[in-house]
Each structure stands twice: as structure tokens, then as C-alpha cells.
C-alpha positions in Angstrom: 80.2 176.0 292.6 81.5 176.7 289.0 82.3 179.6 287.0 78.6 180.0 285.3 77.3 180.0 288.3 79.5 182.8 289.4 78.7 184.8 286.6 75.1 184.4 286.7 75.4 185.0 290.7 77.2 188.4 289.8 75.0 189.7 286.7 71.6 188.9 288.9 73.7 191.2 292.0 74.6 194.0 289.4 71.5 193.9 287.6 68.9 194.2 290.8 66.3 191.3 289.4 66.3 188.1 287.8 64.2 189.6 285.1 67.3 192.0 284.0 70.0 190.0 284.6 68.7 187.1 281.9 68.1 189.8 279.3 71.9 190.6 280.3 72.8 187.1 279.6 70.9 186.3 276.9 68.8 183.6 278.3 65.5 182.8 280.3 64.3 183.8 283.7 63.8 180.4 284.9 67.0 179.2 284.1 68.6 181.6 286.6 66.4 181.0 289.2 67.1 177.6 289.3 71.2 178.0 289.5 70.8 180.7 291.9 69.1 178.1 294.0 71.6 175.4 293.6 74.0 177.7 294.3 72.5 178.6 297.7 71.8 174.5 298.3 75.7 173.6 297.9 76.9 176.7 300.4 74.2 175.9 302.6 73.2 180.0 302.9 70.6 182.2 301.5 72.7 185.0 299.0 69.8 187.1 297.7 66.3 188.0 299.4 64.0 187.6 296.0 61.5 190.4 296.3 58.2 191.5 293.6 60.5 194.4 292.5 63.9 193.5 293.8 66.4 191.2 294.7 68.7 192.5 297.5 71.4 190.5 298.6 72.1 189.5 301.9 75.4 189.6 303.8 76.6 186.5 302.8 75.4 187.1 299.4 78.0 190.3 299.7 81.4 188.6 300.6 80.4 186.3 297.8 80.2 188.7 295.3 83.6 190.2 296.5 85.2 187.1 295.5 83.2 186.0 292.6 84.5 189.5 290.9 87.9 188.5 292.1 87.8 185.3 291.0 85.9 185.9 287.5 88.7 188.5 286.9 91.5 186.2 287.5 90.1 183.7 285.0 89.7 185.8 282.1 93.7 186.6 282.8 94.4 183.2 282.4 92.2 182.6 279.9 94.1 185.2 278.3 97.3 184.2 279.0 97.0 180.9 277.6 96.0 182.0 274.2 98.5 184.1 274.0 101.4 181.5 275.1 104.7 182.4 274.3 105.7 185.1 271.7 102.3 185.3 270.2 101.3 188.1 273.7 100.4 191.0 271.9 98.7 194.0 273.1 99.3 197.8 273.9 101.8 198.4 277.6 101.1 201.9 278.7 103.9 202.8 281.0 104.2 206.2 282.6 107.7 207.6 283.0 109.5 210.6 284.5 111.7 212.7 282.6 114.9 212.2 283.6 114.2 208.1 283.9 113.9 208.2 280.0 117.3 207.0 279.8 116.9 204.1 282.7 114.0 202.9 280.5 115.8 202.6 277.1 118.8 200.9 279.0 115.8 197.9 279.7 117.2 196.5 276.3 114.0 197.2 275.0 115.2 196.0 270.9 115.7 192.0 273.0 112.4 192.4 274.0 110.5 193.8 271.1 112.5 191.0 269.5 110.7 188.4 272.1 107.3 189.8 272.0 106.9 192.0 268.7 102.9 192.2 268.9 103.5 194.4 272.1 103.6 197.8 271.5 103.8 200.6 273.7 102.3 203.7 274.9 104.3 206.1 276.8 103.3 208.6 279.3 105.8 211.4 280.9 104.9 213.2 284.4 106.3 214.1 287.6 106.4 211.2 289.9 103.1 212.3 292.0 101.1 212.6 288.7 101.9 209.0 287.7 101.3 206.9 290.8 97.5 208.8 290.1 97.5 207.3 286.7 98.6 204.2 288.1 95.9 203.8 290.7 93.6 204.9 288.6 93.8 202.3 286.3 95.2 204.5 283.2 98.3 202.9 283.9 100.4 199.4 284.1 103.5 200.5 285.2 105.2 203.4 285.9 108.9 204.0 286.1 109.3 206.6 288.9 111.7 207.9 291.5 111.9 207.4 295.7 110.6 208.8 298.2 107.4 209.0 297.6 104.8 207.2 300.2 101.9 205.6 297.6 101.2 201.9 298.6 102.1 200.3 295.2 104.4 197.4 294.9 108.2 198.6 293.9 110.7 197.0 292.3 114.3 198.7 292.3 116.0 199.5 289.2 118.9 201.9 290.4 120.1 203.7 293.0 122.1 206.8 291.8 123.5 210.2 293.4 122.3 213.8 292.5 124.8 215.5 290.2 125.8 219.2 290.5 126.4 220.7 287.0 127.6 224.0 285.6 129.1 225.7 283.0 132.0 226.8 285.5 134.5 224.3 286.9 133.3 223.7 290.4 136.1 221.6 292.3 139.1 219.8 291.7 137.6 216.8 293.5 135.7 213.9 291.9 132.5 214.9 294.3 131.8 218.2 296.0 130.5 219.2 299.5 127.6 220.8 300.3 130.1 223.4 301.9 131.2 224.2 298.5 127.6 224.6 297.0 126.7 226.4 299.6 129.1 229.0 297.5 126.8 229.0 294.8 123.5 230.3 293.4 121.6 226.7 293.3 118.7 225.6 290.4 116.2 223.4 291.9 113.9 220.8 291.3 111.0 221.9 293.6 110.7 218.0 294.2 113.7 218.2 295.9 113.6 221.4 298.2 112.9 219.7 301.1 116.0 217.6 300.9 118.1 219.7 299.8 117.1 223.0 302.5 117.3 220.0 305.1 120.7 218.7 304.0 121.9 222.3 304.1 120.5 222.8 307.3 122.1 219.8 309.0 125.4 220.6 307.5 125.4 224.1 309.1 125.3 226.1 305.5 123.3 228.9 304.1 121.2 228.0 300.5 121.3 230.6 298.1 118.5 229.6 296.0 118.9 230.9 292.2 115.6 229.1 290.6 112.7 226.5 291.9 110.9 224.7 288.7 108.8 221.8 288.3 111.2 219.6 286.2 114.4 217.9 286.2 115.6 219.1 282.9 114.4 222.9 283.1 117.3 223.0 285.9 119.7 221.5 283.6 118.7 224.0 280.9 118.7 226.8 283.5 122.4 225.5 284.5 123.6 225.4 281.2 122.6 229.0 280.2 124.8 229.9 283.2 122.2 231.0 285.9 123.7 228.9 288.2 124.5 225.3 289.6 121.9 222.8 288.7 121.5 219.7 291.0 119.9 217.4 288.9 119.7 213.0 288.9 122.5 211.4 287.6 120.2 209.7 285.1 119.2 213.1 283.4 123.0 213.4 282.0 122.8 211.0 279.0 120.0 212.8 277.5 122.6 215.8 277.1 126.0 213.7 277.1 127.4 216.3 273.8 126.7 219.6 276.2 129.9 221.0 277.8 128.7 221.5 281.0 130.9 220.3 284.6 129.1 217.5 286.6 130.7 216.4 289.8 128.5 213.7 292.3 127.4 216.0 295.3 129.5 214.1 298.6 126.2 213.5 300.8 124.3 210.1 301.3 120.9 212.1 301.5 121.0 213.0 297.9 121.0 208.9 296.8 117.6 208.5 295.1 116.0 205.1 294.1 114.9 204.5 290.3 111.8 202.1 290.9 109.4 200.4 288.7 105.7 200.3 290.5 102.3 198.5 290.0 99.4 198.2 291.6 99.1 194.0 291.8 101.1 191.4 289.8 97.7 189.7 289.7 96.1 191.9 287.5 98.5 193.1 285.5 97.6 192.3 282.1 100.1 190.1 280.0 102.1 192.6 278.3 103.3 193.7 281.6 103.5 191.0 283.0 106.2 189.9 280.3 107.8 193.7 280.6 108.8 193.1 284.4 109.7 189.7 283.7 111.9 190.9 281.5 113.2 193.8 283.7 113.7 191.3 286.7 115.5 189.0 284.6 118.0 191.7 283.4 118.5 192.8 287.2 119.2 189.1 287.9 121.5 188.7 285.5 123.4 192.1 286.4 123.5 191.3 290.1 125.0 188.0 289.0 127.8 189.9 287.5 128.9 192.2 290.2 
């Protein structure tokens, strides 16, 4: 069993008769017909049921074609990868990121990298974590850098973990953290994400939520914060993006407010080589900080 074969096996599946599938392939009908059969005489099974109209494959001839796709697919990626060996990848990485993970993506030393590989260039996509693990499966995606919990069954690795700040335009305690007893104090501007958590932290602790504003993004409640509507509880990755504002941010003193930074794709087999070489590069850089603390 070789490769041709594979492919001829596949295009005669997808195409429904010999006569079809060699117009696919640019070749005679009798030529097909005769490695169809060999193929058959080396597994020692019948794959397709030849028919005047149709040929309809049998169930044999259906897990093969499962893993001739597989298979096929996986040599074209090497294929792929080895002419473009080295720092001669190029091609286009679409990564889909969430808003206030901007920052957590440009710290990915992204010039050392561009510098490594500068025929890879990048397309970026911004949504809520929900809307890009849909891209992702779907395909429209190779990575996306998105934040936990969320239940999708993609592979994850961890970039950060990192507490939920509370931020104001009005001094909010003398402490280096604040309680939710203390917010409890205030008007709050939420994330709609994060309800849940939060109306569930409250409710553990014993404290009432006065809830000033819901939205659907991370940077409308520091916005909202900042005009004074109230205290914003926002990812401690947002504040970079708005380091020269004169707003108070204090960590919020509860475990349950720790979220995860995680890159996710759907199979390091498929991932085409510009991404590959992006979470190489990403799980070198973790290595290499882990190594330092």
C-alpha cells in the first residue's frame, strides 16, 4: 500500500465511479481499476462493490478511507514542512485573541520571532473567549489566546495565571489587596463573563452585590470605572493597555478570582507550520522562564 494508491482509493470513494474519479485525476479508467484491485489483493478484503452506475464502498472500504484522509493529510504537512526547513516557513498565522490578553500576546517577544521566521505574517482576530474556540473548531482559526474556565475540548497550553483587579478613580483601601467585604461597599462594573463568579464569591462570603453595570467586555468596565460609575473588576492583564490613566488598582484577596491565560488548538498534528513554530516558540519562552524562577 503506497501513497498513489491512497489517493486513487480516496478520489474513486469521493467521486462515486471509476469513470469520475480518473477525469479527477487526469488519467485513464483502466489504470484505476487495476490499482484498486491490487490494493484489495495486498489487504486481502473487498473496499468497493463496483456497480453499472456506482461504486459503493463496503465497510472495510469505510475505516480505510478514514485513515487514507488522515494519513494523505499528514503527508502533505510534512511534505510542507520540509520545504520550508528552517527560517525559510512562511505563510499567514491567524490567531484569535481576547481583549484584555493583547498585552500577554505582545509580551511573546514577538520582534525574536519575526526575526526567526520573517515570511510569517499574521492575521489577528479579537472576540470574547466563547466566540473564538468557534473559530477555532471551525477551522477559521490556528490558535487562539483565550482565558479559563471555559469547557471546549481543545488542547491548552498555560501562559499565565493572574488575579482580577479592582480599579477606581477613588482610593479603595490602604491594603495591597481588598476583600470582598470591602467591595461589597461599592457599586461594582462587571464583565458579564464573570457574574457567575463573582455573585457566587459574594454569596459564599456572606455579602450583598451592588451591581452598578453588566457589559460584554473587559475594557468597557474599565472605561466605565474610570468615568467614575463605580469599581471595575477587571484581569490584571487589561492594566498595561491603560498604564498612563490615574485610576487605583488593588488585587481582590480571594483565590476564586485567579483566572488562567491559555493558548488552545485543536491538534498539534494539523497545525500548519506557522503555528507550529509560534507555540514552539511560546513553549520555549515558558521553559526558559520556569527555569528562572
Amino acid at each position: 500500500m503506497d501513497l498513489h494508491q491512497l489517493e486513487v482509493f480516496t478520489a474513486i470513494v469521493e467521486e462515486g465511479t471509476l469513470s469520475a474519479a480518473a477525469k479527477r485525476l487526469h488519467c485513464s479508467q483502466p489504470p484505476l481499476s487495476y490499482q484498486l484491485s491490487n490494493l484489495e489483493k495486498e489487504l486481502n478484503v473487498t473496499l468497493i462493490q463496483r456497480g453499472s452506475r456506482q461504486c459503493v464502498c463496503t465497510e472495510a472500504g469505510l475505516q480505510l478511507y478514514k485513515r487514507a484522509l488522515q494519513i494523505l493529510e499528514l503527508s502533505s504537512l510534512a511534505a510542507a514542512e520540509l520545504q520550508q526547513a528552517g527560517n525559510h516557513v512562511s505563510g499567514t498565522l491567524r490567531i484569535g485573541v481576547i481583549s484584555s490578553a493583547v498585552s500577554v500576546l505582545l509580551n511573546q517577544q514577538l520582534d525574536q520571532f519575526h526575526q526567526q521566521y520573517p515570511l510569517i505574517t499574521f492575521q489577528l482576530f479579537e472576540g470574547n473567549t466563547f466566540e473564538l474556540l468557534e473559530e477555532l473548531k471551525k477551522g477559521l482559526l490556528d490558535l487562539a489566546i483565550v482565558r479559563t474556565p471555559f469547557k471546549d475540548d481543545v488542547v491548552k497550553l498555560h501562559l499565565q495565571s493572574e488575579a482580577m483587579l479592582a480599579v477606581s478613580t477613588q482610593p479603595l483601601c490602604g491594603h495591597e489587596s481588598i476583600t470582598i467585604q470591602e467591595l461589597s461597599k461599592h457599586p461594582l462594573i462587571i464583565y458579564r463573563r464573570f457574574e457567575k463568579l463573582v455573585r457566587t464569591a459574594f454569596a459564599d462570603a456572606g455579602c450583598e452585590l451592588q451591581l452598578a453595570c453588566l457589559n460584554d467586555d473587559a475594557r468597557t468596565t474599565y472605561c466605565w470605572a474610570k468615568a467614575g460609575m463605580g469599581v471595575g473588576l477587571v484581569p490584571a492583564s487589561l492594566l498595561p493597555m491603560f498604564a498612563s490613566d490615574s485610576l487605583a488598582a488593588v488585587p481582590i484577596a480571594e483565590d476564586s478570582f485567579y483566572t488562567q491565560i491559555v493558548v488552545t488548538y485543536k491538534s498539534r498534528d494539523t497545525l500548519a507550520p506557522p503555528a507550529r513554530c509560534f507555540l514552539s516558540h511560546m513553549e520555549k519562552l515558558l521553559s526558559e522562564e520556569k527555569k528562572k524562577t
